[in-house]
C-alpha positions as CSV (number, residue, x, y, z in Angstrom):
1,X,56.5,-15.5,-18.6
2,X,53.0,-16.1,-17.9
3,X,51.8,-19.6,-18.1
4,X,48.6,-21.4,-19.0
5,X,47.7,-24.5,-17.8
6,X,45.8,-27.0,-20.5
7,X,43.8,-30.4,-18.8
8,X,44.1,-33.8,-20.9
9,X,42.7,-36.5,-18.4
10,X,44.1,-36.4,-15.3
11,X,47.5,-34.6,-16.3
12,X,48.6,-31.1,-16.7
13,X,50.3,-29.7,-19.3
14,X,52.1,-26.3,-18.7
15,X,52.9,-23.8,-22.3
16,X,53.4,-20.6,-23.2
17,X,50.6,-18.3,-23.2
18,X,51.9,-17.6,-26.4
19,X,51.5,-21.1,-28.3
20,X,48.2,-21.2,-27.7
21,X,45.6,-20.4,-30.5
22,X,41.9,-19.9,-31.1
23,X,39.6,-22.8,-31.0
24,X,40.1,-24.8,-34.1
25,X,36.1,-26.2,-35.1
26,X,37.5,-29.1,-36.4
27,X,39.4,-29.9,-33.2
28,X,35.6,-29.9,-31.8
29,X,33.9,-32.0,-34.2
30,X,36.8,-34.7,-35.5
31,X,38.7,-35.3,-32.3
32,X,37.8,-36.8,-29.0
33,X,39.5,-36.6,-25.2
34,X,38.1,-39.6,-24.0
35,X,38.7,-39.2,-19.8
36,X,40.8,-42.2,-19.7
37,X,42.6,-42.6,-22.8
38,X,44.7,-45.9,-23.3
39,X,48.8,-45.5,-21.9
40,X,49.7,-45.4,-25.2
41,X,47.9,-42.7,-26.3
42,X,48.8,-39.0,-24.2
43,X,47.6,-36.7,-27.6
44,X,44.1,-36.8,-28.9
45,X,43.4,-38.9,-32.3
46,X,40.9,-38.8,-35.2
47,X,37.7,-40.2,-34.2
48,X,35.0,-41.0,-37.1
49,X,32.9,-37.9,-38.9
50,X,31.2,-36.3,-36.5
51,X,27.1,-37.2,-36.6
52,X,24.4,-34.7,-37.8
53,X,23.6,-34.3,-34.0
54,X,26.8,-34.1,-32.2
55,X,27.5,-30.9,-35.1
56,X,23.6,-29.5,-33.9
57,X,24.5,-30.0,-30.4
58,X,28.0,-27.9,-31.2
59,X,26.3,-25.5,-33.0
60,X,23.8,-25.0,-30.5
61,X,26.1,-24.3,-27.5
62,X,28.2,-21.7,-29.3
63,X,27.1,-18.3,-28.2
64,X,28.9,-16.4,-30.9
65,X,27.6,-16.9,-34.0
66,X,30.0,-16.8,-36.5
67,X,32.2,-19.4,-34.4
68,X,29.1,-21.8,-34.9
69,X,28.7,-20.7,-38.6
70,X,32.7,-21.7,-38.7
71,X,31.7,-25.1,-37.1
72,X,28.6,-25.6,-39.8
73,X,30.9,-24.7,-43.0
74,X,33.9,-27.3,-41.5
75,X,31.5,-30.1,-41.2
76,X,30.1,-29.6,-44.6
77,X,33.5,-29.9,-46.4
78,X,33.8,-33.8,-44.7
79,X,32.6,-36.7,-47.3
80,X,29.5,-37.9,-46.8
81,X,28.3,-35.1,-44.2
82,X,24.6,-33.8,-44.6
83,X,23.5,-31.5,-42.0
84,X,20.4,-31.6,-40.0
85,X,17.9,-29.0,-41.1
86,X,17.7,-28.3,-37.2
87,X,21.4,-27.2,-37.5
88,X,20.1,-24.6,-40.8
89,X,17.5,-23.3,-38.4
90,X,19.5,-22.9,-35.3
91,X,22.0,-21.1,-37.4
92,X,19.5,-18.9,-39.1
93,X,18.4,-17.6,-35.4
94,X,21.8,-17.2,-34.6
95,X,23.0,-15.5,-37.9
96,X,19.8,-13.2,-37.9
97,X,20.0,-12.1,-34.5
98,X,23.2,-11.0,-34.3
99,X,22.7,-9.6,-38.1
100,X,24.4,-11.4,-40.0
101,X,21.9,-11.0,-42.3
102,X,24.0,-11.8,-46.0
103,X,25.4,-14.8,-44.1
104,X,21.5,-16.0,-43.8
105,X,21.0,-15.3,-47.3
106,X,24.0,-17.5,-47.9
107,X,22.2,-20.7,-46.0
108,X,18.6,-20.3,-47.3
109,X,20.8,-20.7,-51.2
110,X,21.8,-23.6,-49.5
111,X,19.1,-25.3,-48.3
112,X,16.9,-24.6,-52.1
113,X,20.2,-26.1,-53.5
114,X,20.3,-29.1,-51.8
115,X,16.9,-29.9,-51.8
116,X,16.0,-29.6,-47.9
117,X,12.6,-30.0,-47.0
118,X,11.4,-26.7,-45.5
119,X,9.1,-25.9,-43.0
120,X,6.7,-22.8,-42.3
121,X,8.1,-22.7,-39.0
122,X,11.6,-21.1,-40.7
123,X,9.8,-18.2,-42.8
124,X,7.8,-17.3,-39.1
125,X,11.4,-16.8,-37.7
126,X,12.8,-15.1,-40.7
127,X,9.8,-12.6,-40.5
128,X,10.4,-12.1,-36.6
129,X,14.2,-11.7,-36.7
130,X,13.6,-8.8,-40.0
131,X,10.5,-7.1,-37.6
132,X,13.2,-7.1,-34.7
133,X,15.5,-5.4,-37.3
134,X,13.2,-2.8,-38.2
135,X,13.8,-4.4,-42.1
136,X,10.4,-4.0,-43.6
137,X,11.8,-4.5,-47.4
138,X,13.2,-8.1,-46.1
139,X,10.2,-9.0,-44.5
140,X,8.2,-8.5,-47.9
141,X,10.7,-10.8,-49.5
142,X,10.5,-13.2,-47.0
143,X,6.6,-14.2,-48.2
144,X,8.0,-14.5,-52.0
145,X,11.0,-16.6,-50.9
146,X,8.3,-19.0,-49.3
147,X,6.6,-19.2,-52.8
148,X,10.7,-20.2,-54.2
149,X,10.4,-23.4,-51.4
150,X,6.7,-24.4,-52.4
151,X,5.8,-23.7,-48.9
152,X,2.4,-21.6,-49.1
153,X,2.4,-19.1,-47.0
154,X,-0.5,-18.3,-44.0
155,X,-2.8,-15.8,-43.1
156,X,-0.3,-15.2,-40.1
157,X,2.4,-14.8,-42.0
158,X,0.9,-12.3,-44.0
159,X,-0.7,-10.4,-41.4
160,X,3.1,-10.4,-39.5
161,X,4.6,-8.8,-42.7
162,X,1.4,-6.2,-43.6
163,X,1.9,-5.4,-39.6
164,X,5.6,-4.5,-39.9
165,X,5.2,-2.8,-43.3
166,X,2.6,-0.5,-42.2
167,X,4.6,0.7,-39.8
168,X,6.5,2.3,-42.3
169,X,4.7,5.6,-43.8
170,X,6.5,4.8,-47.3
171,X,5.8,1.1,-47.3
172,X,1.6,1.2,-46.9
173,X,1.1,0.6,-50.7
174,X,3.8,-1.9,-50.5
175,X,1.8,-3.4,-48.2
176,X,-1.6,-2.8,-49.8
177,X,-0.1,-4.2,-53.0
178,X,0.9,-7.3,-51.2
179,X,-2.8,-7.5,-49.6
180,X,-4.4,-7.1,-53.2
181,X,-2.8,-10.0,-54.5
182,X,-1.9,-12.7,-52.0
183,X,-5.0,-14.8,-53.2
184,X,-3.1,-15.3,-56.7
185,X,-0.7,-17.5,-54.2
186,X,-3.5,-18.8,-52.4
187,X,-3.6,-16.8,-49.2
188,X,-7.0,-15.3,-48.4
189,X,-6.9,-11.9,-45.7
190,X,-9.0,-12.4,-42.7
191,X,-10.7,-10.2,-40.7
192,X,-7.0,-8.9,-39.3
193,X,-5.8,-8.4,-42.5
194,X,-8.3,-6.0,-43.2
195,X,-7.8,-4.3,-40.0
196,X,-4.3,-3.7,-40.3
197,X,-4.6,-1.9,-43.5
198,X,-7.8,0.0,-42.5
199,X,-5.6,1.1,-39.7
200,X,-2.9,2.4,-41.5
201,X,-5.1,4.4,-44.0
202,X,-7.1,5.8,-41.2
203,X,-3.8,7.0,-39.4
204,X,-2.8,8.3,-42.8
205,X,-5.7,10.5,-43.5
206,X,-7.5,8.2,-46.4
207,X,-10.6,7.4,-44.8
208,X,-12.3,7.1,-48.5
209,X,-10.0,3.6,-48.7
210,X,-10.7,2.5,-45.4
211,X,-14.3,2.9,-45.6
212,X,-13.8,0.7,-49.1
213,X,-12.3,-2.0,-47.4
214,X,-14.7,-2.4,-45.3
215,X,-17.5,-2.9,-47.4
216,X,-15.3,-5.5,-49.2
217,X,-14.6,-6.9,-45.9
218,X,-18.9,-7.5,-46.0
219,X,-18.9,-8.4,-50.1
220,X,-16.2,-11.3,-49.3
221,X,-18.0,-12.8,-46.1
222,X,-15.0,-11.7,-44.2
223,X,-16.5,-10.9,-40.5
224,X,-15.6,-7.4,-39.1
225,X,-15.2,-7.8,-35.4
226,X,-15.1,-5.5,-32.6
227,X,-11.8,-4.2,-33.9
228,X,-12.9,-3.2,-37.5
229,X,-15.9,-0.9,-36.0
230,X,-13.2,0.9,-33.6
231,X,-10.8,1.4,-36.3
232,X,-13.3,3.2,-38.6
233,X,-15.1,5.2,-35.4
234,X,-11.4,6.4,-34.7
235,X,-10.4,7.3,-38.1
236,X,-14.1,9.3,-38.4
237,X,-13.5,11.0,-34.9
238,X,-9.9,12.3,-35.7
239,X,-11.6,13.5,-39.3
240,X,-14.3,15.7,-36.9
241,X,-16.7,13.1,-38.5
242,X,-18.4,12.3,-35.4
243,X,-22.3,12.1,-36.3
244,X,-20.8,8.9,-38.6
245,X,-19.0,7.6,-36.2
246,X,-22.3,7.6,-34.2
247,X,-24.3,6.3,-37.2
248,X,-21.7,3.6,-37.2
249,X,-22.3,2.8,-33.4
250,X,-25.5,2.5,-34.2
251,X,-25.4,0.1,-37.1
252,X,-22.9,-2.1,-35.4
253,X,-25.5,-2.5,-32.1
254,X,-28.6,-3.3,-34.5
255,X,-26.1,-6.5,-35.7
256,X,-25.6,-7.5,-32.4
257,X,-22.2,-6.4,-31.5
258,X,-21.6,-4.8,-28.4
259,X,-19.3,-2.4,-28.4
260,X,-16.2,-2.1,-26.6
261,X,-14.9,0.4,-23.8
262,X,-12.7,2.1,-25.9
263,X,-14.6,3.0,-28.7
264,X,-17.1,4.6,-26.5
265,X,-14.3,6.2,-24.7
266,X,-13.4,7.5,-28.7
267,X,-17.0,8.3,-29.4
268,X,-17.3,10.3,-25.9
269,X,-14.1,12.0,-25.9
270,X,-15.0,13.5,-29.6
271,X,-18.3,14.4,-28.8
272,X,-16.7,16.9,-25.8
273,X,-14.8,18.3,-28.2
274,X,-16.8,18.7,-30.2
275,X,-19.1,20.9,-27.2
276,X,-21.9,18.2,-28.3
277,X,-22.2,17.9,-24.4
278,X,-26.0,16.8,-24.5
279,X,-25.3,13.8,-27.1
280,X,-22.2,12.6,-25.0
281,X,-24.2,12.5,-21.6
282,X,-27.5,10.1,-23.6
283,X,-24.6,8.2,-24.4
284,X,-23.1,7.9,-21.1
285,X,-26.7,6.9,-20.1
286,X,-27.0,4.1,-23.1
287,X,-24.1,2.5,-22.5
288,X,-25.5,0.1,-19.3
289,X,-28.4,-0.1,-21.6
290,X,-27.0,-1.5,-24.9
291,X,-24.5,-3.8,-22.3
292,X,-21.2,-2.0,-22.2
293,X,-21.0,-0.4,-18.0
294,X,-19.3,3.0,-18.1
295,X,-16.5,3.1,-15.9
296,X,-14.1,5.9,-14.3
297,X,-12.4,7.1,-17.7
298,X,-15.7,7.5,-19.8
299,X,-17.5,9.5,-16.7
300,X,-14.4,11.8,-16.0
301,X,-14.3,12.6,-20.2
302,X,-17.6,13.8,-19.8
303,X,-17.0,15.7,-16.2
304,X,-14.2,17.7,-18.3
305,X,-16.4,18.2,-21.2
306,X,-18.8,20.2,-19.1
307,X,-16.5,22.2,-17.6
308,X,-14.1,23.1,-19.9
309,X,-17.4,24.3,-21.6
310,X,-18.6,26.4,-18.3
311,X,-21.2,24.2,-18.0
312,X,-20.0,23.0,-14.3
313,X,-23.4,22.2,-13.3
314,X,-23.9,19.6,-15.6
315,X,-20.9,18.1,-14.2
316,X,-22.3,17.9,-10.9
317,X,-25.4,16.1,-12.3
318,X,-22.6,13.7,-13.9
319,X,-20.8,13.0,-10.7
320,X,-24.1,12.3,-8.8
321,X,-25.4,9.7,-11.1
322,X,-22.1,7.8,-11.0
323,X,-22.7,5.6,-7.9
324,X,-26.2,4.7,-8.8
325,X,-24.5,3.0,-12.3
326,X,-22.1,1.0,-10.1
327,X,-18.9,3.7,-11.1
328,X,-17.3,6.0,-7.6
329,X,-16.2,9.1,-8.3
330,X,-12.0,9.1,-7.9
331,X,-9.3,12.1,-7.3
332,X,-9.3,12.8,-10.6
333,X,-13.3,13.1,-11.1
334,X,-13.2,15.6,-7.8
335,X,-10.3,17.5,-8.9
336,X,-11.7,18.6,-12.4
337,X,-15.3,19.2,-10.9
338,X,-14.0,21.2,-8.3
339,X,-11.6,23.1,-10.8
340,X,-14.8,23.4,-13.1
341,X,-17.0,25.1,-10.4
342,X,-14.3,27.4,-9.3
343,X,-13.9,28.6,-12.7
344,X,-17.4,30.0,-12.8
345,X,-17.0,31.6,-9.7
346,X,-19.3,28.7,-8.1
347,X,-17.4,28.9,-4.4
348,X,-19.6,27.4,-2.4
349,X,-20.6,24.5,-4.2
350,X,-16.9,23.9,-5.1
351,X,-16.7,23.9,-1.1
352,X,-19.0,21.3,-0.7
353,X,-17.4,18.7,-3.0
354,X,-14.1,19.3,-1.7
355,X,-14.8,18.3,1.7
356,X,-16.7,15.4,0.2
357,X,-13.2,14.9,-1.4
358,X,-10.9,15.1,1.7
359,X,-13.0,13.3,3.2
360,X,-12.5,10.0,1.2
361,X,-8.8,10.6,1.9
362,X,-8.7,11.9,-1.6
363,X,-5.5,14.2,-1.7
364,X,-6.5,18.0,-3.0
365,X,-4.0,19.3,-5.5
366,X,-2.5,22.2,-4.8
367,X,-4.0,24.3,-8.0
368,X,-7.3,23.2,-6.9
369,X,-7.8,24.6,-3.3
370,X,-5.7,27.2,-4.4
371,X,-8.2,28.1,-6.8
372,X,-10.5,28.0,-4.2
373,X,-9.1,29.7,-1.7
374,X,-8.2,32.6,-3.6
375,X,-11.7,32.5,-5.0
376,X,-13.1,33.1,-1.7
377,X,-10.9,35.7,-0.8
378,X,-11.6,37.9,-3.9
379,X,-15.3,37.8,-2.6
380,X,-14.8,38.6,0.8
381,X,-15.2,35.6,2.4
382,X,-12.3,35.3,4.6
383,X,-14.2,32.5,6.9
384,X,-15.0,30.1,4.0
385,X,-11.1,30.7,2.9
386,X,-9.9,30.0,6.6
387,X,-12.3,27.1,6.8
388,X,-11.0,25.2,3.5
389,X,-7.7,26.1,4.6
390,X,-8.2,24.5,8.2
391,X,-9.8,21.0,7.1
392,X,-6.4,20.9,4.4
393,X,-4.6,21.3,7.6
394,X,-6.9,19.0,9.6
395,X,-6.9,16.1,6.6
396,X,-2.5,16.9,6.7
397,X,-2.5,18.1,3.2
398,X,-0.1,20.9,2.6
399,X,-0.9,24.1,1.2
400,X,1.7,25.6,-1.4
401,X,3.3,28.7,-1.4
402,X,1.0,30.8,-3.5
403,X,-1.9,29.8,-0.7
404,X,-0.1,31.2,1.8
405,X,0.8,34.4,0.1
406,X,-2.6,34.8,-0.8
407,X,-4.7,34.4,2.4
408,X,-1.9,35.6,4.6
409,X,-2.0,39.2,3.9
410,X,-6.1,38.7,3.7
411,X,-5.8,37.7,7.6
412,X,-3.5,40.4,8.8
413,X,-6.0,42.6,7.0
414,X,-9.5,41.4,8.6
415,X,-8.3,39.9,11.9
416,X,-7.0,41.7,15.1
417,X,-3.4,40.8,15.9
418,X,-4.3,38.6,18.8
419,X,-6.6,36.5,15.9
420,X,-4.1,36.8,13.6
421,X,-1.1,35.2,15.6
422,X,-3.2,32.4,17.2
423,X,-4.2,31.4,13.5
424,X,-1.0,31.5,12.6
425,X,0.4,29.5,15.9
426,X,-1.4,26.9,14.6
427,X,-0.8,26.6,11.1
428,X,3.1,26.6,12.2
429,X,2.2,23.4,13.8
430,X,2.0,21.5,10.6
431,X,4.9,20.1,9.3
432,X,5.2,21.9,5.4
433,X,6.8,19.6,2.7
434,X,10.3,21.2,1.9
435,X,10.0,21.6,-2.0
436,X,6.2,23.1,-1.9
437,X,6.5,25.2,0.9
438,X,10.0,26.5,2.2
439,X,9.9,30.3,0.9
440,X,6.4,30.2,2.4
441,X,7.5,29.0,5.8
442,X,10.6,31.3,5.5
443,X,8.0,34.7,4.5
444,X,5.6,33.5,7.5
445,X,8.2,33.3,10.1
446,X,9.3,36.8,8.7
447,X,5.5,38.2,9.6
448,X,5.9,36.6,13.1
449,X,8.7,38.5,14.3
């Protein structure tokens, strides 16, 4: 039979395996094992009622929670015993975590029946453990069970609880509801109230509300910030509104905010779609102006605007006034101009800014000198193909497949075989990546035989 071996002092004890049973809470609060009990007394004895702290401290170190709950409801039943309101609130976290949510029910009935003095700081971790739950329906309780303890709740309470509702599709007029009338308990929304709620009716299509709230944002000397302007500018952009989101930039420079990068990356991104190329590049050229530098992301939306509207050109101009406004031109602001200009046949000049590309070490993607080299081949221009194909080579970037297959058969066509071979020598010098490039290597090696 197996054995288990249990420590008292400085003996062992050898039993069964089988006489031993779970941890009895009681054994943990009522009964001590002092280290060096007197010689006449080998078992444990009664000690006095555990203390309000020593029960915290047991409660505290018990990592599964219903073992401490056990602990909690055995100290309780002694005479005398009042728990801490520490112990309630460790056990709450403990209880809630692990979801025990009726069992934290139980405890708050407790605490209002016994008259505990509660704290804010409880409803902020009832309202975190429901939001980690996903329980939006309990966190709406939570603010009127603060109103049953007298405890009056805060703006960041409510603004917790509007955040997690809102979340929800189904629970925005719960939440709205809940906004409308939390100054009948004495809490007044601040400017994030309003934002959250603007937010959600934006994302859910009723602009018409949003809009209101904002103006009553302005009737009740609530501020807007930064963050109210975006919101609306956001929910007007998705709406193809964009000539009021642009009236609304406006108004919120002449009060003296500056606006932030993102809503000009909004405002910019909307305006290319919208092909209102003209009024997105003035506002790329504002920006610095009214105090807000463009960077990388609100120079490469306009770049694509222009040349997903064939309009590569203006793209160019784009590109070349970057580095004069303190922004460089990255892989991604190359890649779409060059992409662009290929598109409207524009070789050459496509040509020119990928070298400029390679040559800041900027890596070409394959689609993009693909498109180029194919471009030049459908014109003729077997020298400009071989030439963009050589500095690739020369800058070790690796041409895919469809590159090959495309000014391969060009070459055999407009060289002499002596040409042809020696060109081809060399690109077999360069090591080709595996996954772009091994049916290419296989059907080159197959014309060199």
């Amino acid at each position: 039979m197996l054995q288990c071996f249990l420590r008292f002092s400085k003996t062992v004890t050898t039993v069964p395996c089988s006489l031993i049973s779970p941890i009895n809470p009681s054994f943990l609060l009522f009964y001590s094992s002092s280290p060096n009990p007197p010689p006449n007394q080998r078992q444990p004895s009664p000690s006095p009622i555990a203390s309000p702290t020593r029960v915290l401290k047991l409660i505290s170190a018990r990592s599964d929670p219903l073992l401490a709950e056990e602990i909690f409801d055995v100290a309780i039943t002694q005479p005398g015993f009042r728990h801490s309101y520490s112990s309630f609130l460790v056990l709450i976290l403990k209880l809630g975590r692990s979801k025990h949510f009726s069992l934290v029910d139980d405890l708050l009935v407790c605490l209002k029946s016994d008259q505990y003095r509660v704290t804010p700081t409880l409803f902020s971790y009832l309202i975190k453990i429901y939001a980690e739950a996903d329980l939006p329906e309990k966190a709406l309780s939570v603010f009127y069970k603060m109103l049953e303890f007298n405890v009056k709740p805060l703006p960041r309470h409510l603004n917790r609880i509007l955040e997690l509702l809102v979340s929800h599709r189904n629970f925005i007029m719960p939440a709205f509801d809940l906004f409308k009338t939390a100054h009948k308990y004495g809490v007044f929304p601040n400017t994030k109230s309003y934002n959250i709620l603007m937010g959600a009716f934006c994302l859910n299509g009723d602009l018409s509300i949003a809009y209101k709230l904002f103006n009553k944002m302005l009737e009740r000397d609530v501020m807007p910030d930064i963050e109210s302007y975006r919101i609306l500018m956001q929910g007007l952009c998705r709406k193809s509104q964009v000539n009021r989101a642009v009236d609304l930039l406006e108004d919120r420079l002449n009060k003296g905010f500056v606006p932030d990068s993102l809503s000009y990356s909004t405002l910019l991104n909307s305006l290319c779609r919208k092909k209102k190329l003209r009024e997105a590049y003035k506002l790329l050229c504002r920006m610095k102006v009214k105090g807000c530098n463009p960077d990388i992301v609100h120079y490469n939306t306009v770049i694509l605007g222009f040349c997903r509207e064939g309009r590569a050109m203006g793209a160019v101009k784009v590109l070349e006034d970057m580095p004069s406004n303190g922004c460089l031109p990255n892989l991604v602001s190359y890649r779409t101009l060059v992409g662009g200009l290929c598109d409207q046949g524009m070789f050459d000049e496509a040509k020119k800014h990928m070298e400029e590309m390679l040559s800041k070490r900027f890596s070409s993607h394959f689609s993009v000198s693909h498109a180029l080299i194919k471009g030049f081949c459908s014109v003729g221009k077997i020298d400009a193909a071989t030439e963009v194909l050589g500095e690739m080579l020369e800058y070790r970037e690796v041409p895919h497949t469809d590159t090959w297959g495309t000014i391969v058969p060009t070459i055999c066509e407009d060289y002499e075989t002596e040409k042809m071979e020696e060109i081809l020598e060399e690109v077999m010098k360069i090591e080709i990546k595996r996954h772009k490039n091994s049916r290419g290597r296989h059907w080159i090696g197959g014309l060199l035989d």
